[in-house]
C-alpha angles and dihedrals in degrees: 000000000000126000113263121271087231102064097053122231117315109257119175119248094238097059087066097053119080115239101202096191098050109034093149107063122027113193119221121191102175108077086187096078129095126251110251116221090222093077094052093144105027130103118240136188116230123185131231115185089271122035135354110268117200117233127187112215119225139179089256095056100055124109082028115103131263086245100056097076104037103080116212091198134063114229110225109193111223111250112242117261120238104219122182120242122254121248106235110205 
């Protein structure tokens, strides 16, 4: 079910205040959260369980949430098989 339109998107409190020590990276623990159009430029932390990912935010990317561009998972690619050829008679 989606959030009412009402109610506008879900942006985390912290994001609003202004942290004057560390200007450069905002960590954001909550992946829920939408992406605010007023920290296009800036670097953010985003958490992921695990570690803090960085992510760069860009035009493109707001509107979208915090979530959808720190991965949980680490992608392995599959090593490529080495299949013998078939003798053709």
């Amino acid at each position: 079910m989606t959030r009412s339109k009402w109610k506008g998107p879900y942006v985390e409190a912290n994001l609003f205040k202004e942290n004057k020590e560390n200007k450069k990276n905002k960590k954001i623990w909550t992946r829920s959260s939408t992406i605010p159009g007023f920290l296009i430029g800036e670097n953010v932390l985003v958490h992921n369980g695990r570690e803090f990912k960085r992510i760069s935010i860009t035009r493109d990317k707001v509107g979208f949430k915090f979530g959808e561009f720190s991965f949980t998972r680490k992608f392995i690619p599959k090593p490529k098989s080495t299949q013998t050829s078939i003798k053709k008679k």
